[in-house]
gemmi code that builds the backbone of each chain (N, CA, C; Angstrom):
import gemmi

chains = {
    "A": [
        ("UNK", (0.842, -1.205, 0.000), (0.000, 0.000, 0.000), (0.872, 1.247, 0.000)),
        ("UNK", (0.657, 2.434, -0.804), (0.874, 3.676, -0.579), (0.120, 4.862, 0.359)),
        ("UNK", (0.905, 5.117, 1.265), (0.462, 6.219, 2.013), (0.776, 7.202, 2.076)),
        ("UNK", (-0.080, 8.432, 0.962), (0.809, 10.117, 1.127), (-0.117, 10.739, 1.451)),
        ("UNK", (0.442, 11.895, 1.670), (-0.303, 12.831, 2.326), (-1.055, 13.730, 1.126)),
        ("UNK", (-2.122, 14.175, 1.891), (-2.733, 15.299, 0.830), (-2.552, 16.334, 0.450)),
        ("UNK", (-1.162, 17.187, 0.617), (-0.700, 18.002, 0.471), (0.240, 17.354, -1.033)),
        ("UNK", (0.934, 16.328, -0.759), (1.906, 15.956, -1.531), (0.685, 15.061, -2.685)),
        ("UNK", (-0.094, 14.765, -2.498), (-1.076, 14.204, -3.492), (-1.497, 15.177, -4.410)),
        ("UNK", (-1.992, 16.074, -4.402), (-2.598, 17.477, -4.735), (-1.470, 17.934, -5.131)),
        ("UNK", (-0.297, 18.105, -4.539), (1.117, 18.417, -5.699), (1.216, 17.887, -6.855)),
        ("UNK", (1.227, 16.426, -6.841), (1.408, 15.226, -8.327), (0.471, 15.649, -8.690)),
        ("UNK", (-1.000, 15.976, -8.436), (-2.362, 16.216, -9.393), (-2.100, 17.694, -10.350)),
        ("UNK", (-1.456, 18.345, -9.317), (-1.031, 19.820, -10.346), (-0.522, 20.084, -11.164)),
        ("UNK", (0.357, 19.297, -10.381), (1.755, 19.139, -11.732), (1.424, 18.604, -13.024)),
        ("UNK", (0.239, 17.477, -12.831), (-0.328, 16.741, -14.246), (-0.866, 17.579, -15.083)),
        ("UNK", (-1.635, 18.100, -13.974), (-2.907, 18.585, -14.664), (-2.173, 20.072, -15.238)),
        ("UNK", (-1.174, 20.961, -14.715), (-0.601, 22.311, -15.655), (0.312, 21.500, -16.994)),
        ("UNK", (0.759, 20.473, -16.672), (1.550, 19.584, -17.931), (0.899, 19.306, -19.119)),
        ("UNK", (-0.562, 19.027, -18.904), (-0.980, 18.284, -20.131), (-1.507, 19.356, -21.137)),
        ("UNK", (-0.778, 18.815, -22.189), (-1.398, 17.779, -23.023), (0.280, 16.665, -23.219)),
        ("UNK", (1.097, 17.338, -21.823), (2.151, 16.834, -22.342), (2.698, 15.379, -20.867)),
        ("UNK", (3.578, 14.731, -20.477), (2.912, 13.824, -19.758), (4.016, 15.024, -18.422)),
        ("UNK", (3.588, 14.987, -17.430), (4.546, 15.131, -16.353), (4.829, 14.384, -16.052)),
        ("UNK", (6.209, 14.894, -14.928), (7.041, 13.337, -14.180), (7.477, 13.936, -12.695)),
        ("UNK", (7.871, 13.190, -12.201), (8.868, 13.772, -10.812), (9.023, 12.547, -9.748)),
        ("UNK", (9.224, 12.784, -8.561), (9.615, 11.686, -7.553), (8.499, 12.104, -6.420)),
        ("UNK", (8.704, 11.640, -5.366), (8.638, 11.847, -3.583), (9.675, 11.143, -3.094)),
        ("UNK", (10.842, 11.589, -2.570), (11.535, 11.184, -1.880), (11.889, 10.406, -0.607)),
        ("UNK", (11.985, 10.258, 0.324), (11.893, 10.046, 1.584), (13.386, 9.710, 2.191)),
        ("UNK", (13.215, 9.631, 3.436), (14.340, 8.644, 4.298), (14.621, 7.038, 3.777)),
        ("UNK", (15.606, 7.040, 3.636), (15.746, 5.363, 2.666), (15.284, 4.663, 3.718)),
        ("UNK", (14.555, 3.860, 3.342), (14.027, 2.416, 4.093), (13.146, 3.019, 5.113)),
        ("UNK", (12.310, 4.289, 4.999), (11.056, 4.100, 5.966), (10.389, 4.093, 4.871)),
        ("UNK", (10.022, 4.226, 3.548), (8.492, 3.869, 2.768), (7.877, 5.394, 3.227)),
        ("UNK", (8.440, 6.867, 3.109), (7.956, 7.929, 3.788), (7.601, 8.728, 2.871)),
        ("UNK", (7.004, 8.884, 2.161), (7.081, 9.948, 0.625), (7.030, 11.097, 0.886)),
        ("UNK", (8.163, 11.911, 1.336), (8.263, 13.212, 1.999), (8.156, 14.512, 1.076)),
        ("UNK", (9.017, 14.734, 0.368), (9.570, 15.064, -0.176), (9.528, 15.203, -2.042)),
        ("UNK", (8.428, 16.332, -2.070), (7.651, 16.108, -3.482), (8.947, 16.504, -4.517)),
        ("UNK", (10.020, 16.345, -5.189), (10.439, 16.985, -6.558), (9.525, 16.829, -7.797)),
        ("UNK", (9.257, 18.123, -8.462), (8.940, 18.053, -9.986), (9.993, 17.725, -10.603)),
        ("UNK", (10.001, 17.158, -11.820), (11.334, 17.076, -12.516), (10.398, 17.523, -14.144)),
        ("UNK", (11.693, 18.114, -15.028), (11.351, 18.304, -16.369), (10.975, 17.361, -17.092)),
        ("UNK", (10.026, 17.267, -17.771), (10.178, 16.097, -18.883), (10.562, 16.709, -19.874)),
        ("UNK", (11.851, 15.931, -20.060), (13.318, 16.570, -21.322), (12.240, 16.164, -22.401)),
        ("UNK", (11.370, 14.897, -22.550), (11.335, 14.591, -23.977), (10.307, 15.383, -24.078)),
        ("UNK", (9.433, 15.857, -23.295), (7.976, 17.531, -23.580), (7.425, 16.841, -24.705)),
        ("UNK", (6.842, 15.462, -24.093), (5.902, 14.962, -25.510), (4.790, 14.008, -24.341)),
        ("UNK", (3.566, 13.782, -24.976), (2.715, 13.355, -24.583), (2.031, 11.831, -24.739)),
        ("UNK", (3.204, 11.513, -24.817), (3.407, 9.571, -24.908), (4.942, 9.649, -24.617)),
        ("UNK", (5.416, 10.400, -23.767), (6.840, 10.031, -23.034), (7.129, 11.091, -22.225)),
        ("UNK", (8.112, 10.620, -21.242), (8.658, 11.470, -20.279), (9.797, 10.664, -20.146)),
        ("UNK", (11.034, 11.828, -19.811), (12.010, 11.154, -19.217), (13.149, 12.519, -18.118)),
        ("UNK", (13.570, 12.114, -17.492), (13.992, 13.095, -17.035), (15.667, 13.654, -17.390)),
        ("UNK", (15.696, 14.822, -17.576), (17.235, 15.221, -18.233), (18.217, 14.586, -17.383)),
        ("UNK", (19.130, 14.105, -17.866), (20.587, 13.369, -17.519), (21.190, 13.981, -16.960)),
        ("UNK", (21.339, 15.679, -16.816), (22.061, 15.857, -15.556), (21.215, 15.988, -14.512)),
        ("UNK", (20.427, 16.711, -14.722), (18.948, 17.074, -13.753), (19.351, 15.713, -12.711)),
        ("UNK", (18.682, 14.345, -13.549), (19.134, 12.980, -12.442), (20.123, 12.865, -11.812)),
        ("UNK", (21.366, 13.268, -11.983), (22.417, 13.225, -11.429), (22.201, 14.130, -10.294)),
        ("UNK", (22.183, 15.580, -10.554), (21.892, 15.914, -9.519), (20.598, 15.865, -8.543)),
        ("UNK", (19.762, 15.056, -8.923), (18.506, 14.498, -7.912), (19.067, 13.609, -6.945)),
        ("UNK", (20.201, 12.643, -7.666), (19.871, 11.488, -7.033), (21.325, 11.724, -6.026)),
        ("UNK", (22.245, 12.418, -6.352), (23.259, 13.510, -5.340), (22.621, 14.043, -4.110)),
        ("UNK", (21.776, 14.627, -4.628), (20.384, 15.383, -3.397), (20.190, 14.379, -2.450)),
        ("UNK", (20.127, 13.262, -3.001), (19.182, 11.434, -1.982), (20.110, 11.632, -1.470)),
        ("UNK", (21.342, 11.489, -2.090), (22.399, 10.400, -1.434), (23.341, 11.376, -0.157)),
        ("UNK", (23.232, 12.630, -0.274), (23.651, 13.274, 0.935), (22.195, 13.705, 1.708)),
        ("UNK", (21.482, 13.590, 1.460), (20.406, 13.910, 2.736), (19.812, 12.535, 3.195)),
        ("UNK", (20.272, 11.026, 3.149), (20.338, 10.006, 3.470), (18.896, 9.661, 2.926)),
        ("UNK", (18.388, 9.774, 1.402), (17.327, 9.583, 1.159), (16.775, 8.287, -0.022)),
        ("UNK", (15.920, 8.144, -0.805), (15.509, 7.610, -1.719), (14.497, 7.941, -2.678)),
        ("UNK", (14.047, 7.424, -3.921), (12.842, 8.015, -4.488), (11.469, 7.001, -3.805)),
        ("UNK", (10.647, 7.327, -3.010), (9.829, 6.979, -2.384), (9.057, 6.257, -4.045)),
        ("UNK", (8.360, 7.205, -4.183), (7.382, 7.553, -5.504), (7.834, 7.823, -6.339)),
        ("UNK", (8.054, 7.188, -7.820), (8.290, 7.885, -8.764), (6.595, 7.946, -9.727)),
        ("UNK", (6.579, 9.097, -10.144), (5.294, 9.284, -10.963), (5.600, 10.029, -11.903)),
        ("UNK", (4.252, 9.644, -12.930), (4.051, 10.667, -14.305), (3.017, 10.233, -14.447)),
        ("UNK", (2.573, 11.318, -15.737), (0.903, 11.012, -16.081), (1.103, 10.267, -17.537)),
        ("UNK", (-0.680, 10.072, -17.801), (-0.299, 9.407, -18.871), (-1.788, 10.499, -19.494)),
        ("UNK", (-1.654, 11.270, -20.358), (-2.170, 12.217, -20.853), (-3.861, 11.687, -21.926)),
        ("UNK", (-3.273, 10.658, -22.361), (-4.597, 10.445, -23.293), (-5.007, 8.810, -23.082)),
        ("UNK", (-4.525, 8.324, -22.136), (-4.666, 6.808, -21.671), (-5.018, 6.516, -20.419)),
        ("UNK", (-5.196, 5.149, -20.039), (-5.438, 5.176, -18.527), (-4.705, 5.223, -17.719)),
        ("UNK", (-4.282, 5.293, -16.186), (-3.603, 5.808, -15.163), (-3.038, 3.836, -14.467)),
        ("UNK", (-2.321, 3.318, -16.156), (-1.474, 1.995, -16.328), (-0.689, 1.949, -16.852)),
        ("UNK", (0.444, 1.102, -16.081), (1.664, 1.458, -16.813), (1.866, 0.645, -18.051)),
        ("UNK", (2.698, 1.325, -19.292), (2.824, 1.102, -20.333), (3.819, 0.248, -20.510)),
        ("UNK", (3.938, -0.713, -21.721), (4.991, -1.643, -22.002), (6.438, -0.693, -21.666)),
        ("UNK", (6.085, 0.619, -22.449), (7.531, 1.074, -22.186), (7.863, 1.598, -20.595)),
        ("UNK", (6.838, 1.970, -19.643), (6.716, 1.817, -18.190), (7.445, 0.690, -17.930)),
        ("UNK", (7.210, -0.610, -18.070), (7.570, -1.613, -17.496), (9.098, -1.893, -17.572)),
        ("UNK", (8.994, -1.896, -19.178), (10.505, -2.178, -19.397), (11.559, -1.060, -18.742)),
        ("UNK", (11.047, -0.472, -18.409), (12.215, 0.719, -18.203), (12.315, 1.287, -16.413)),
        ("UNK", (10.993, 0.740, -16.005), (11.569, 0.813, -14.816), (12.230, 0.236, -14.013)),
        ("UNK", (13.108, 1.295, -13.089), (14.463, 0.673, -12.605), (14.453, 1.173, -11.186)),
        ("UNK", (13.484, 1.204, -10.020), (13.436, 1.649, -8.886), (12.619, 0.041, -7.967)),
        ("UNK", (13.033, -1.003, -7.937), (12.215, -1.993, -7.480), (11.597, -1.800, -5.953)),
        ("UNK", (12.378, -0.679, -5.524), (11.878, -0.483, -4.348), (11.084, 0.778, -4.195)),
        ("UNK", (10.581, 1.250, -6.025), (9.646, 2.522, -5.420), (8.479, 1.615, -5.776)),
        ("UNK", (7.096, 3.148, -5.392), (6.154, 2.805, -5.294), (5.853, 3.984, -7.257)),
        ("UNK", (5.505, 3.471, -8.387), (4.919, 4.016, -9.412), (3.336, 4.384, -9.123)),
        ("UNK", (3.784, 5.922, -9.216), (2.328, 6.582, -9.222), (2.232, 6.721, -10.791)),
        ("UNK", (0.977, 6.291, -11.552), (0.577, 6.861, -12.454), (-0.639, 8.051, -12.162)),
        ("UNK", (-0.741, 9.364, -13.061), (-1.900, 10.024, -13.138), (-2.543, 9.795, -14.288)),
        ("UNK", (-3.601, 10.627, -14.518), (-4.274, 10.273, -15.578), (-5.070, 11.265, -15.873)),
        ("UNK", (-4.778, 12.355, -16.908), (-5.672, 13.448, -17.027), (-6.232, 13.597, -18.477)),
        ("UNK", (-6.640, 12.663, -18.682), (-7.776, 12.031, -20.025), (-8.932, 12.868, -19.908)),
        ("UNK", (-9.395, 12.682, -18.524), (-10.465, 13.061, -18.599), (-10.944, 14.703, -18.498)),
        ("UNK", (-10.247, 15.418, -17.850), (-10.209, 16.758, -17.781), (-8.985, 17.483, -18.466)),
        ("UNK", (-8.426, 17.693, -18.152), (-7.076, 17.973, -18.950), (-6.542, 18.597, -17.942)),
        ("UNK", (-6.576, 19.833, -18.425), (-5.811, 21.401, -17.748), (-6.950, 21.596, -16.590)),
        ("UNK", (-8.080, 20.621, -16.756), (-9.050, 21.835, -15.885), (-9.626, 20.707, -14.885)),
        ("UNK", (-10.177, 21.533, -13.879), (-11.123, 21.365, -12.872), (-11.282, 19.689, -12.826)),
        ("UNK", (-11.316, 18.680, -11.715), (-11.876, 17.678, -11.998), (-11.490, 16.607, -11.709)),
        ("UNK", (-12.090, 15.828, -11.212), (-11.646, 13.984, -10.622), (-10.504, 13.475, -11.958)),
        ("UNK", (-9.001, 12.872, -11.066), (-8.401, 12.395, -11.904), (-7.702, 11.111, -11.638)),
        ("UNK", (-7.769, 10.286, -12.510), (-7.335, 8.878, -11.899), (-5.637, 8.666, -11.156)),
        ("UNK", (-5.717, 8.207, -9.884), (-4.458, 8.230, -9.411), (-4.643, 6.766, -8.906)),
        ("UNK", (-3.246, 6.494, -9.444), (-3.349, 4.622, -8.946), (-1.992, 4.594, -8.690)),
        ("UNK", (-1.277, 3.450, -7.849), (-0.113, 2.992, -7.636), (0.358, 1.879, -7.840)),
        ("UNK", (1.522, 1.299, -8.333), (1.581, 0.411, -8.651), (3.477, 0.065, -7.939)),
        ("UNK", (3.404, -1.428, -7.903), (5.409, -1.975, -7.799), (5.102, -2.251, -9.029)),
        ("UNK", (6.497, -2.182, -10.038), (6.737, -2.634, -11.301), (8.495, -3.450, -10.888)),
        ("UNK", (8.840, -4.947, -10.308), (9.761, -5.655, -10.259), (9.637, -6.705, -11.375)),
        ("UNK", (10.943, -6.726, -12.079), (11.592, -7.851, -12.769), (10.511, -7.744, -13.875)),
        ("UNK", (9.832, -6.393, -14.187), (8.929, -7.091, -15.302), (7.181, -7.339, -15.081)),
        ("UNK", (7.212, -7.114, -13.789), (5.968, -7.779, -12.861), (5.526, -6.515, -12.612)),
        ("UNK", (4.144, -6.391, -12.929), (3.405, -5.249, -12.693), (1.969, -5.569, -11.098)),
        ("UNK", (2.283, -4.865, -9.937), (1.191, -5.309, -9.040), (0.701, -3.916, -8.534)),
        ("UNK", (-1.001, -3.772, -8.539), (-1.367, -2.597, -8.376), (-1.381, -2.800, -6.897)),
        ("UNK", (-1.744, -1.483, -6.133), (-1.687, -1.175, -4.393), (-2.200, -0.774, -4.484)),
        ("UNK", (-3.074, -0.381, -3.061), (-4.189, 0.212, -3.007), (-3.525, 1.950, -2.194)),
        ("UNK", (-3.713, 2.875, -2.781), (-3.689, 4.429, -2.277), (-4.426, 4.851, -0.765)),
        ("UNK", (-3.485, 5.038, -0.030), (-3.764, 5.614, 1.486), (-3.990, 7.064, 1.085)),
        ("UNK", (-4.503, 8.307, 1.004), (-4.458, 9.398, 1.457), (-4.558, 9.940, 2.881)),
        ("UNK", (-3.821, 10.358, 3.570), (-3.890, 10.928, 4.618), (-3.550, 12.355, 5.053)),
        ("UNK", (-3.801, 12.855, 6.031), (-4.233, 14.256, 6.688), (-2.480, 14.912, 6.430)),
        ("UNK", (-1.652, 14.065, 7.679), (-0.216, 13.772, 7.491), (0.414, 13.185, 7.881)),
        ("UNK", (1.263, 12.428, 7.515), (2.219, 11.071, 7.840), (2.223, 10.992, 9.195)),
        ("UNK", (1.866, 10.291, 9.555), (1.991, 9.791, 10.887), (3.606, 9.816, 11.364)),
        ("UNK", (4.147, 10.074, 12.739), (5.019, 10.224, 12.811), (5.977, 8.550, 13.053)),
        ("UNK", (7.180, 8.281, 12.826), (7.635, 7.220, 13.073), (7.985, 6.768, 14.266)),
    ],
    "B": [
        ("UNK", (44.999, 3.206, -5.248), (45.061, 4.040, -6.166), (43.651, 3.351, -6.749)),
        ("UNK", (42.073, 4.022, -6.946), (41.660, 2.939, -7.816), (40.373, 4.311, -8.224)),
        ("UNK", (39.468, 3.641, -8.963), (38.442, 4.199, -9.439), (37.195, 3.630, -8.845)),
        ("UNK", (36.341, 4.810, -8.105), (35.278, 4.556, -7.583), (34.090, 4.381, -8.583)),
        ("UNK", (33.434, 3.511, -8.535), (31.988, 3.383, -9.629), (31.168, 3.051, -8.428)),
        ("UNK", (29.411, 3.793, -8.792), (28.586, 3.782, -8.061), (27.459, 2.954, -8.611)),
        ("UNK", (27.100, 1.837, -7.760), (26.226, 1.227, -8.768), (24.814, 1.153, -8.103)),
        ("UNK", (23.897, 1.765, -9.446), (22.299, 1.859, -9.027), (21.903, 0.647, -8.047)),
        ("UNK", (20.466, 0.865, -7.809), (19.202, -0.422, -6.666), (19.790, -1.637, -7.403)),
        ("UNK", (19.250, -1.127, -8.792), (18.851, -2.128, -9.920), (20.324, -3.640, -10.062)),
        ("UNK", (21.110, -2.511, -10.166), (22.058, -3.461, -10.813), (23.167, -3.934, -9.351)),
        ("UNK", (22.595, -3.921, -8.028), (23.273, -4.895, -7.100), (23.383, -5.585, -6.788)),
        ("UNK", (22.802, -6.650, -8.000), (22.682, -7.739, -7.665), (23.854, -8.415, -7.719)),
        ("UNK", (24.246, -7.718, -8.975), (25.736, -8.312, -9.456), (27.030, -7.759, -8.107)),
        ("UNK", (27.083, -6.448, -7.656), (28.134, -6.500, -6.771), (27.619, -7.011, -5.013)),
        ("UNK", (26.802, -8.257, -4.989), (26.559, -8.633, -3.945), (26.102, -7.394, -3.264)),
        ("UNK", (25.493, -6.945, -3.278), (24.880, -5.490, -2.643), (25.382, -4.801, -2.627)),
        ("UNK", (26.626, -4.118, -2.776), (27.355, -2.703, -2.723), (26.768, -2.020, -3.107)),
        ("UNK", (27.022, -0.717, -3.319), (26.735, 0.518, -3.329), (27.614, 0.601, -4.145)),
        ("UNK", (28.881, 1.137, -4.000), (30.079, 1.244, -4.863), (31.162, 0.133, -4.698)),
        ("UNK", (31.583, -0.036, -5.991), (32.768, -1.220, -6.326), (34.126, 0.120, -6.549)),
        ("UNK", (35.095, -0.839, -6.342), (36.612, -0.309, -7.344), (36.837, -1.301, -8.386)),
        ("UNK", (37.096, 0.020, -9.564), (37.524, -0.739, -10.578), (38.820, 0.207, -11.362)),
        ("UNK", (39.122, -0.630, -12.489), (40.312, 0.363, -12.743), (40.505, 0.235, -14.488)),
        ("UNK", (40.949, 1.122, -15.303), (41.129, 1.126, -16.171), (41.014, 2.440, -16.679)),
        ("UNK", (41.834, 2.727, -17.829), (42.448, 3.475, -18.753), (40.934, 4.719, -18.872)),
        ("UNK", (39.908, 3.955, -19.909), (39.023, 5.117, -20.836), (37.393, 4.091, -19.563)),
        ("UNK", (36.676, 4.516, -20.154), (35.321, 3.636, -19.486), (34.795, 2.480, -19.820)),
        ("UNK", (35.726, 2.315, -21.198), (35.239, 0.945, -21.328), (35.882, 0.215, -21.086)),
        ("UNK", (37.158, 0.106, -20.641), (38.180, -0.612, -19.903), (37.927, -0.743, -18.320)),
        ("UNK", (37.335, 0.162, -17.989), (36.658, -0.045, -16.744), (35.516, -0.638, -16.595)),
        ("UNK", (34.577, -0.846, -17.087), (33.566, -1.504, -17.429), (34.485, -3.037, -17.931)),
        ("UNK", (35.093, -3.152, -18.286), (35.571, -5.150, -18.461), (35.921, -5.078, -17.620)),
        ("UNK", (36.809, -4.318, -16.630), (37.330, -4.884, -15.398), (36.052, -4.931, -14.222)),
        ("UNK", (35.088, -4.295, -14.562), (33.958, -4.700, -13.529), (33.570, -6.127, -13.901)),
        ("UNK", (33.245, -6.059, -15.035), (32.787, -7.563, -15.756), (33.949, -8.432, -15.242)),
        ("UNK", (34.809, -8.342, -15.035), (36.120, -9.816, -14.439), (35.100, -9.916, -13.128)),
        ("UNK", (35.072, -8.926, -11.781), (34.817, -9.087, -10.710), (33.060, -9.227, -10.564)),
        ("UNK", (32.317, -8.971, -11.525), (31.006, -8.786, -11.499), (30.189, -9.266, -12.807)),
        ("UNK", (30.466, -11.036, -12.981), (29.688, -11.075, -14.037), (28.410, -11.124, -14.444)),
        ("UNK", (28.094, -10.327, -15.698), (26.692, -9.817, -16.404), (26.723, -8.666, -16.160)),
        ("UNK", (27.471, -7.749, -15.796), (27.297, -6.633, -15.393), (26.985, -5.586, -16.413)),
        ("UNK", (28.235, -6.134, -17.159), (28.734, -5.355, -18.243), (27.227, -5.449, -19.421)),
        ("UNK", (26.653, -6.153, -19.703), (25.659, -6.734, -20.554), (24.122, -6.086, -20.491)),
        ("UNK", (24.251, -5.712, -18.828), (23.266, -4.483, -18.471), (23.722, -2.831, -18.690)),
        ("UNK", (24.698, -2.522, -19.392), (25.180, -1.696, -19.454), (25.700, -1.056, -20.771)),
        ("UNK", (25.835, -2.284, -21.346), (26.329, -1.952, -23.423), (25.473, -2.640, -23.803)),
        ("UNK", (25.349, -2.080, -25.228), (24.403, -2.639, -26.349), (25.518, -3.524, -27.014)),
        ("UNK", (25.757, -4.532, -27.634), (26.076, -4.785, -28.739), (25.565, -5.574, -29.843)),
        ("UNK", (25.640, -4.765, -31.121), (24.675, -5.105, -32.158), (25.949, -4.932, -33.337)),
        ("UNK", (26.216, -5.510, -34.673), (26.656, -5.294, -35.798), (28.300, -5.115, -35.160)),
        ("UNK", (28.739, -6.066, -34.353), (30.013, -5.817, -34.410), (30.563, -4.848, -33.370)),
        ("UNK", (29.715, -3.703, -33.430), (30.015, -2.466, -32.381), (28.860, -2.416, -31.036)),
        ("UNK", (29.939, -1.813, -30.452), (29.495, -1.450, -28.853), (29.073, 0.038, -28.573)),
        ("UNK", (27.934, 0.172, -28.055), (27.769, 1.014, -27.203), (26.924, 1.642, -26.023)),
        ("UNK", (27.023, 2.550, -25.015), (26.296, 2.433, -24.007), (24.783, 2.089, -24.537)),
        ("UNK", (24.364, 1.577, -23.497), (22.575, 1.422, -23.292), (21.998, 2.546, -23.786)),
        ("UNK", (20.501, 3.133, -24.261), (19.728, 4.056, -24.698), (19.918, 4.416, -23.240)),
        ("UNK", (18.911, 3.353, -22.335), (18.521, 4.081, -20.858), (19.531, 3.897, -19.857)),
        ("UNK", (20.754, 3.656, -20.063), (21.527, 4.196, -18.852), (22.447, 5.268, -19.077)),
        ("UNK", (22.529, 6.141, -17.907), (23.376, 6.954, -17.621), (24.699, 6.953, -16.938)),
        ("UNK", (25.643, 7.129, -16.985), (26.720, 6.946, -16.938), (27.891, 8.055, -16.779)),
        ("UNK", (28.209, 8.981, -15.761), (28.775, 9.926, -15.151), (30.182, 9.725, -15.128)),
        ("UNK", (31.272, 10.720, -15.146), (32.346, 10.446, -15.047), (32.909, 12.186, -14.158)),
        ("UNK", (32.904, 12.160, -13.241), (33.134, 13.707, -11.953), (31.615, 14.228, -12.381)),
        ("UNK", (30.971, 13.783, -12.281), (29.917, 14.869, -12.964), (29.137, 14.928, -14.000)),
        ("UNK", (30.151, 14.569, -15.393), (29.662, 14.720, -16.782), (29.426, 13.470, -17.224)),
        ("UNK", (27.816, 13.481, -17.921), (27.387, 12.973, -18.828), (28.502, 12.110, -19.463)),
        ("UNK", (29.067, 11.137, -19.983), (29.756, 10.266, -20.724), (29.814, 10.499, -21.981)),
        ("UNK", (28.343, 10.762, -22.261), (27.843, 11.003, -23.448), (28.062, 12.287, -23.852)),
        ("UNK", (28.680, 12.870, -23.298), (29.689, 14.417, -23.972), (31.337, 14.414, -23.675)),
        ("UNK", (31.616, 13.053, -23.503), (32.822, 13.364, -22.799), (33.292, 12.011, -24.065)),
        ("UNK", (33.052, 11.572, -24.772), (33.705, 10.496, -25.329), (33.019, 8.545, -25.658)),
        ("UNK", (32.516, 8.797, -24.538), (31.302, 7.202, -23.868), (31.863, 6.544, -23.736)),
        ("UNK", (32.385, 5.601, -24.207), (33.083, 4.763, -23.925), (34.465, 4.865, -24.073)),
        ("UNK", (34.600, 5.665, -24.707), (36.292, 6.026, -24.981), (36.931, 6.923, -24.148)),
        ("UNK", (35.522, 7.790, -23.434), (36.062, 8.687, -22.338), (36.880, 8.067, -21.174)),
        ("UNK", (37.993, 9.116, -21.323), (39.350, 8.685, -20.450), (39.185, 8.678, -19.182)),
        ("UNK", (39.988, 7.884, -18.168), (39.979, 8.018, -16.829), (40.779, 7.603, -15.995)),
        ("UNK", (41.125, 8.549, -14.800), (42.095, 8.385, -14.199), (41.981, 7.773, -12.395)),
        ("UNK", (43.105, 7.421, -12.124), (43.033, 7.017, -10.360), (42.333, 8.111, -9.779)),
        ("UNK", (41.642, 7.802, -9.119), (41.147, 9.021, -8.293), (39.462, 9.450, -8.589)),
        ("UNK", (38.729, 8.974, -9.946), (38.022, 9.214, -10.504), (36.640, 8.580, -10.092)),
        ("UNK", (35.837, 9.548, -10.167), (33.993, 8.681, -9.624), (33.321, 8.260, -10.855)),
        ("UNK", (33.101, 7.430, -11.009), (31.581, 7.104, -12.107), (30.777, 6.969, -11.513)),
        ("UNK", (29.665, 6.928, -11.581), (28.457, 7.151, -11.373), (27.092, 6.686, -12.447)),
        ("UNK", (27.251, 5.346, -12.356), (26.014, 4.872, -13.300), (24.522, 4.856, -12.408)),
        ("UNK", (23.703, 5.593, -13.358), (22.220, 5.694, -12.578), (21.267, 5.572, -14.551)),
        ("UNK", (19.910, 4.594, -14.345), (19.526, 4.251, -15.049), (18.567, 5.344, -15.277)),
        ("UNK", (18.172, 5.966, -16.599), (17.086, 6.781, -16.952), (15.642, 6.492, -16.029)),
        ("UNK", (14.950, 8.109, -15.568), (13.809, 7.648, -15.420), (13.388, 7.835, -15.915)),
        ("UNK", (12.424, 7.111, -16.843), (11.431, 7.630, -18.026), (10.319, 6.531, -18.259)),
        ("UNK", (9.592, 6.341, -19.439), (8.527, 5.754, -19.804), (8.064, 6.517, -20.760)),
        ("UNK", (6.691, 5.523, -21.049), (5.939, 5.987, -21.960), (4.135, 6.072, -21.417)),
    ],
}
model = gemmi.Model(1)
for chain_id, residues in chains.items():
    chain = gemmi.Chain(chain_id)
    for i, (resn, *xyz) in enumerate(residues, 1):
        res = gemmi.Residue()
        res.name, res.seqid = resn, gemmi.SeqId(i, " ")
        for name, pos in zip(("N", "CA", "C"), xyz):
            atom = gemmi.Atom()
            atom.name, atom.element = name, gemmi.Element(name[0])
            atom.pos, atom.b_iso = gemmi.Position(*pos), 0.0
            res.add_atom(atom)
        chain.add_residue(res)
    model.add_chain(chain)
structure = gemmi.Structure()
structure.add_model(model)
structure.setup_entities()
């Protein structure tokens, strides 16, 4: 199961929803090994197309510099999927490389830019293996 | 005297869990076979080879102090004792 908060939920929904018609992307970070999704980054999508995202090559470098001195991880990695459902794609699968995050897809098919219920689902994507989770929203993270 | 390489979640399987290995060699792709001696398959998650020729993966990234590989030479980019790589795999999709 994924558990974020509604502050950081409503971040990923914004970010989709000012992105499209193009897909957004970004992380939630956390403390490595609590499962804490603290820590919302947007990231660019270098490829600014609406059947891909990827994030610029140095940009990652320095994200994942950021983890590694503030003793962190990518909790969440997410993006939307602009004209499809809120599932990850063959090229989703093959390409993800975080076995220990949690994949948020969005999904702003249905509204776009504007106003409006949007599909948010989570998923593990290991070895190839796609398993959906069920979404906690909460007030705010409970403390550890 | 050696060369630090940092290796992603993904690919620890091969250095028994590390984080970072030492390896050593001349340009990056000489460093990359000498990971492959101590870490085999490593190398195979990391180069393409098709038609004879080699080269990095589409989706991995591959750092050398900092820079992209992929402006510095790729595989031919040089390297010395003292030096960080830093392989981290694209995040992207479709």
């Amino acid at each position: 199961m994924l558990t974020i908060d509604q502050a950081t939920y409503d971040g990923i929904v914004a970010h989709a929803k000012r992105d499209h018609p193009d897909e957004a992307c970004g992380i939630v970070a956390g403390p490595e090994g609590s499962d804490r999704p603290t820590r919302l980054v947007e990231m660019v999508n270098a490829a600014g197309s609406p059947t891909f995202y990827e994030f610029d090559s140095t940009e990652l470098l320095a994200l994942y510099k950021q983890m590694w001195d503030r003793d962190e991880e990518p909790v969440v990695v997410y993006h939307s999927h602009t004209a499809t459902e809120a599932y990850p794609s063959v090229t989703d699968i093959g390409l993800a490389s975080e076995p220990g995050a949690h994949y948020v897809l969005v999904s702003t098919r249905e509204h776009g830019n504007n106003e409006g219920p949007v599909e948010f689902r989570s998923y593990r994507i290991v070895d190839g293996e796609v398993t959906e989770e069920e979404v906690s929203v909460v007030a705010t993270l409970s403390p550890t | 005297m050696a060369i630090e390489v940092r290796i992603p979640t993904i690919l620890r399987t091969y250095t028994g869990g590390e984080k970072a290995v030492d390896a050593s060699g001349g340009t990056l792709g000489a460093v990359i076979d000498d990971l492959e001696g101590n870490h085999p398959g490593i190398k195979e998650r990391l180069i393409d080879t098709k038609d004879g020729s080699s080269d990095l993966r589409r989706f991995i990234n591959i750092y050398v102090n900092d820079e992209d590989v992929r402006f510095i030479g790729g595989l031919e980019a040089e390297l010395k004792d003292g030096d960080q790589v830093v392989v981290l795999p694209a995040v992207a999709g479709g």
